[in-house]
N, C-alpha and C positions, 0 to 999 in steps of 0.2 A: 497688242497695239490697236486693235480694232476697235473703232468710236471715241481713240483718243484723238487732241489736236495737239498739233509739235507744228512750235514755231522753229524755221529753219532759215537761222542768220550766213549768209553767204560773202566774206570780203575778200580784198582784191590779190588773189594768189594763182598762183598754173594751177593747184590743186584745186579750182572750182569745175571742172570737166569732172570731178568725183563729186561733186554735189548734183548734179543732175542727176545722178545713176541713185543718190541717198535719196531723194525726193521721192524719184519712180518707187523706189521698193519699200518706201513705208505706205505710200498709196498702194501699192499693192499689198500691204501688209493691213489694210483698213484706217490708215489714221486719216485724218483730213490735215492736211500741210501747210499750210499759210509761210510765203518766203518773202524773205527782205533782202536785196540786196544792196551793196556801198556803191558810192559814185565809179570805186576802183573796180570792184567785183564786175562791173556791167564794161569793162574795158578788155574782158574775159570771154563772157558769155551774155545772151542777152536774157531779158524778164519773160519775153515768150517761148523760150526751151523749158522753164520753170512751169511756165502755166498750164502748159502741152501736156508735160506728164503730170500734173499734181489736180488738172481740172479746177484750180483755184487759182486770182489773180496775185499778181508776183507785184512787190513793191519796193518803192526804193524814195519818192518823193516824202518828205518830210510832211510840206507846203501843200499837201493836192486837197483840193479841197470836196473830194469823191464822200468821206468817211467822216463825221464829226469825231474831235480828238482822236485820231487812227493809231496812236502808240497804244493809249490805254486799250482802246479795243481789242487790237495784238497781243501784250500782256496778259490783262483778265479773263482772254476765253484760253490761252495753253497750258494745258498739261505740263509739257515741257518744252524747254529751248536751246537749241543745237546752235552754236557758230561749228558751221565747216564749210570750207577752211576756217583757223581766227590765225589772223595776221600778229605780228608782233606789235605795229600800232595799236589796232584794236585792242589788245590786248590790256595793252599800255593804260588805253582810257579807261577800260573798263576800272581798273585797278585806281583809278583816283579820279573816278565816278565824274568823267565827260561825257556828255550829249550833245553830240554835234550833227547827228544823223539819225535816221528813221530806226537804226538798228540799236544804234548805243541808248537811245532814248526811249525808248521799248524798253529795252533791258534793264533799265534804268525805273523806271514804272513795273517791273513783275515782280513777282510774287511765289514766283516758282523755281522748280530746279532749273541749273545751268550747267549744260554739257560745254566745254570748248577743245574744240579738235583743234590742237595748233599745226599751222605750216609754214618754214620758211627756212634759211639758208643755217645750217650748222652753229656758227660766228654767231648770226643772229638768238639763237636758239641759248645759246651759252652763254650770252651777254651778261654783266651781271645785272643790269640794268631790268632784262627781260625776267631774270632768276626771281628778282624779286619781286616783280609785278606778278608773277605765279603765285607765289607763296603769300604775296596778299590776298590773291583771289580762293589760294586755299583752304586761309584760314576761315572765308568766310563761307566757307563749303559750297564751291564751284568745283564741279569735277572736272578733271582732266582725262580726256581719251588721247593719248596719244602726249606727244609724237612717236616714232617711230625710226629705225637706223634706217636710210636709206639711201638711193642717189638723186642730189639734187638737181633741179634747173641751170644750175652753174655748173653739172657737173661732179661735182665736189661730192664725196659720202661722208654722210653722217649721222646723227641724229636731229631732228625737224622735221619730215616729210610725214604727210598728214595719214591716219590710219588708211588700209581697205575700205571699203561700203560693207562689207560683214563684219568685220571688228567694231565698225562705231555703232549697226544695228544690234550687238550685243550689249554695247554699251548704256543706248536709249532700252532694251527694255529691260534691262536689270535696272535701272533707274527709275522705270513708269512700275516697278514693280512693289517699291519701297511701301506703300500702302494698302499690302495685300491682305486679307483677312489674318495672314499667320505673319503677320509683324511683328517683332518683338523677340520669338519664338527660334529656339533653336532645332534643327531637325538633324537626324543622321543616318544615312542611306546606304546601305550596303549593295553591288552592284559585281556583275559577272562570275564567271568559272574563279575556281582557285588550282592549282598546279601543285604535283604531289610527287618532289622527284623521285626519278630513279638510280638515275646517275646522272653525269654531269650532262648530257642531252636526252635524256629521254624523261617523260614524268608521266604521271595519269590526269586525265582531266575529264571535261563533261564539253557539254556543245553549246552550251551559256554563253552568248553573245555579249551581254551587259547593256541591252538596248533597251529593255521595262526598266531596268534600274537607274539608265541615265535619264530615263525619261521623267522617273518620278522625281530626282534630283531638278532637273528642270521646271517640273511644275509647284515643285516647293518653291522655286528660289524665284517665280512668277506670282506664287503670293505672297513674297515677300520676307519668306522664313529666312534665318541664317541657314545654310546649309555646308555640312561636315562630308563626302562622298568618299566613302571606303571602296575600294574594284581593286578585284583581280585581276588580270591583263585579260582586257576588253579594246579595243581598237577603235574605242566610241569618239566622236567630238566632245570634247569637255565641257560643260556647261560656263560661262562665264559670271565670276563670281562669287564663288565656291572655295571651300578648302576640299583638296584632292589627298587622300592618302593610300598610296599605291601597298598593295601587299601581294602576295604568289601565293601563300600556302596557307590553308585553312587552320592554322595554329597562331600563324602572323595576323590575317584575318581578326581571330579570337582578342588577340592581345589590342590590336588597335579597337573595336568594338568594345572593350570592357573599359578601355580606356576615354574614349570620346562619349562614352553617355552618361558620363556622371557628371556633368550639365545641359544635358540636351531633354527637351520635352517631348521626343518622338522619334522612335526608332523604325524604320521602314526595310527590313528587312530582305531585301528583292537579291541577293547574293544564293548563287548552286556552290553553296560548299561540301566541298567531297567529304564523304561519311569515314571514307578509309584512308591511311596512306602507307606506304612500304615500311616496316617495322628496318629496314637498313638501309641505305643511302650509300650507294657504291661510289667511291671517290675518282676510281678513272675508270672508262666507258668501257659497257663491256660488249666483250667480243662472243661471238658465238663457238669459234670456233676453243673456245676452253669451256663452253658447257658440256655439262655429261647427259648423257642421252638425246634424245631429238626435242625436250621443251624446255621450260624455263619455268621456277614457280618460286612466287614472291608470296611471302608473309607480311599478312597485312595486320595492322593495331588501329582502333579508332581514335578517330579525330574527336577534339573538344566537341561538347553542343553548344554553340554558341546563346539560341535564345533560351536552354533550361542555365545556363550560367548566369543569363540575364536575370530571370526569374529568382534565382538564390539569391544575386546580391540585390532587389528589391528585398527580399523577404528578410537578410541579414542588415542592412545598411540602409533601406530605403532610398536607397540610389537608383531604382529603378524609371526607365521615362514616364513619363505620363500616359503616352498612347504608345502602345509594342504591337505594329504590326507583321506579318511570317508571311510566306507565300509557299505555296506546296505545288511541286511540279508533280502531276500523276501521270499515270497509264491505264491504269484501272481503278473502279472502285474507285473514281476521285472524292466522291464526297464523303463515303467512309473512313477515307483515309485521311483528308483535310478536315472534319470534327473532332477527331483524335487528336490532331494534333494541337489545333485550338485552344483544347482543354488543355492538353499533358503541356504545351506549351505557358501556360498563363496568359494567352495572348487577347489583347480588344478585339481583333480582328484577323483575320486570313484570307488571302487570296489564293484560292485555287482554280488548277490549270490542267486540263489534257494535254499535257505535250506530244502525245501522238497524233493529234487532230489537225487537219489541213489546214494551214495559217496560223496556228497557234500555237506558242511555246517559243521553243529555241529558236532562232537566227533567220527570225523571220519579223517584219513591220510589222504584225499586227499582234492579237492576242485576243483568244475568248475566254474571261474568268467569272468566275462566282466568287462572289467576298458575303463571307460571312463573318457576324457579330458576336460574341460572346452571348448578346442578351437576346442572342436568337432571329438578329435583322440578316436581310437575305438581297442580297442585288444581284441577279444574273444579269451579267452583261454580255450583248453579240459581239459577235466578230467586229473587230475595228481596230482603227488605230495606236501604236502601242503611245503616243503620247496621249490620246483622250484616255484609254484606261485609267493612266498618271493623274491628269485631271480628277477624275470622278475619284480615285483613290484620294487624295490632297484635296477633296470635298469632303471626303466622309471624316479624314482625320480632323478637318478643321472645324468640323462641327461638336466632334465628341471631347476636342479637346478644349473648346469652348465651355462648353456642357461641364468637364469635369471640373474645371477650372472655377465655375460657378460655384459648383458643390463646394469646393474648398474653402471658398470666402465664406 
């Protein structure tokens, strides 16, 4: 959101005490905010709680004659534009394009996307009257955040009460994201540990968070790629946005990856999937006290390889993505170890990782890696954040796949 402008339309509902809080944290999120609000909205709250936290004047006169034409000016410079609340009147107009006020009349004049956050009484929400003036504004591709089940002003539960201030900022930048460099593009992210039971409570696993892998899910879906996110059970926020397909075991894993890349242009490989898993799967728990001797010892069978299966079915089918990047978690010998596999993998690229290193690796925020290139390019990256990793990772791919993509025409 930083250096974008969002216009933020405010009309007359209780839920405007949640517009203050949305204002603050896109200003703090970097946007510059410009508000409007209705004759009703200002029966709520006033234009100087707006101004306060957004550093920017709040408006709501049509007539002022501060601004020559002040709608278009509103209009032409945002990015994007929020009603939160949108009332069911506003609603109304919008849907059979009234201008009666500073807001509708703006709106009326852009050019750009339209978020509307609705809020209002259940009855109202259901009307058919309102259903429809939706479904007009849908067609014309007005997104809808919300509503939401909840308890009304009246009391009454249902569905109309207007999102969180975090659901709708999920909202606005999955929307400010739609012209990201990787527009168009499909991507698909493989993310956490995978689980390798034993019996019905116990399995084997790794210490894989799923936190580089959500992250790189997030920065795809910030430049704008579609995005597919495979995870093992990781306990992560889900990115908004997204298709989520949940999987446990590194065979499950296998099947949905061979399956979601035979239209994706890039495969992001950020998943610890276990090498091994018990060649038997005990059907009720077992007890110790029926083991013989003092330990316990499990035959283990390997797991598919997930990215040399990728590799085959390129080489068979040409269904391979476009850009196949692997991540190698070491301990030693990392870079030895991550050029092996590079190669033995087919891979454009590799990120490798000390995960014994302090701050780095597993179920920790940060991450220090080294991503190497097939054709030999090298970025050592510090210690940092595991979502800038994701970044500079979802630079490198959007450039090669750029690049490849050139070669082909």
């Amino acid at each position: 959101m930083q250096g974008k402008r969002i216009l933020l339309g405010i009309t007359g509902s209780i839920a405007c005490y949640k517009s203050i809080d949305l204002a603050s944290k896109l200003t703090q999120a970097g946007a510059a905010v410009d508000v409007i609000l209705t004759e009703s909205a200002m029966k709520f709250i006033e234009p100087l709680s707006l101004s306060s936290v957004t550093g920017r004047p709040a408006y709501w006169d049509m007539w002022g004659l501060e601004d020559h034409i002040l709608h278009v000016k509103l209009a032409e410079s945002a990015d994007l534009i929020i009603i939160a609340p949108a009332t069911a009147h506003t609603i109304a107009k919008l849907a059979h394009g009234l201008a009666d006020n500073l807001l509708t009349v703006s709106i009326l004049a852009a050019r750009t996307s339209l978020i509307l956050a609705p809020a209002m009484d259940a009855g109202m929400y259901k009307h058919p009257a309102t259903s429809e003036n939706i479904s007009i504004l849908r067609k014309r591709g007005v997104i809808f955040a919300g509503p939401t089940v909840g308890r009304m002003a009246s009391g009454m539960t249902g569905p109309g009460r207007m999102l969180e201030v975090a659901d709708l900022l999920d909202h606005i930048r999955h929307a400010l994201s739609k012209s990201g460099s990787l527009k168009g593009n499909k991507i698909v992210v493989t993310a956490g540990p995978t689980e390798e039971p034993i019996d019905p409570i116990r399995f084997l696993t790794n210490r894989s968070s799923g936190r580089q892998g959500f992250a790189l899910a997030q920065a795809a879906l910030d430049a704008g790629a579609e995005v597919t996110l495979i995870s093992g059970p990781a306990a992560q926020k889900i990115p908004f946005g997204l298709e989520l397909i949940r999987v446990r075991t590194a065979v499950e894993m296998h099947e949905a990856v061979l399956n979601a890349i035979k239209d994706c242009d890039v495969l992001l490989m950020a998943a610890a999937v276990s090498d091994f898993r018990p060649e038997d799967i005990q059907k009720e728990k077992m007890k110790k006290d029926g083991l013989k001797g003092s330990g316990l010892s499990l035959n283990l069978v390997r797991n598919p390889d997930i990215l040399a299966d990728v590799r085959k079915l390129g080489q068979e089918s040409g269904e391979r993505p476009t850009v196949v990047l692997g991540f190698a978690a070491e301990t030693t010998d990392i870079m030895v170890h991550g050029e092996k596999k590079l190669v033995q993998k087919g891979l454009d690229f590799i990120v490798i990782n000390d995960v014994s290193a302090p701050g780095s690796g597993f179920a920790t925020d940060t991450n220090k890696v080294v991503i190497l290139g097939l054709d030999g390019r090298k970025w050592d990256l510090p210690l940092q954040e595991k979502s800038q990793v994701a970044e500079k990772v979802i630079s490198i791919v959007s450039e090669e796949l750029l690049k490849k993509n050139k070669a082909a025409d």
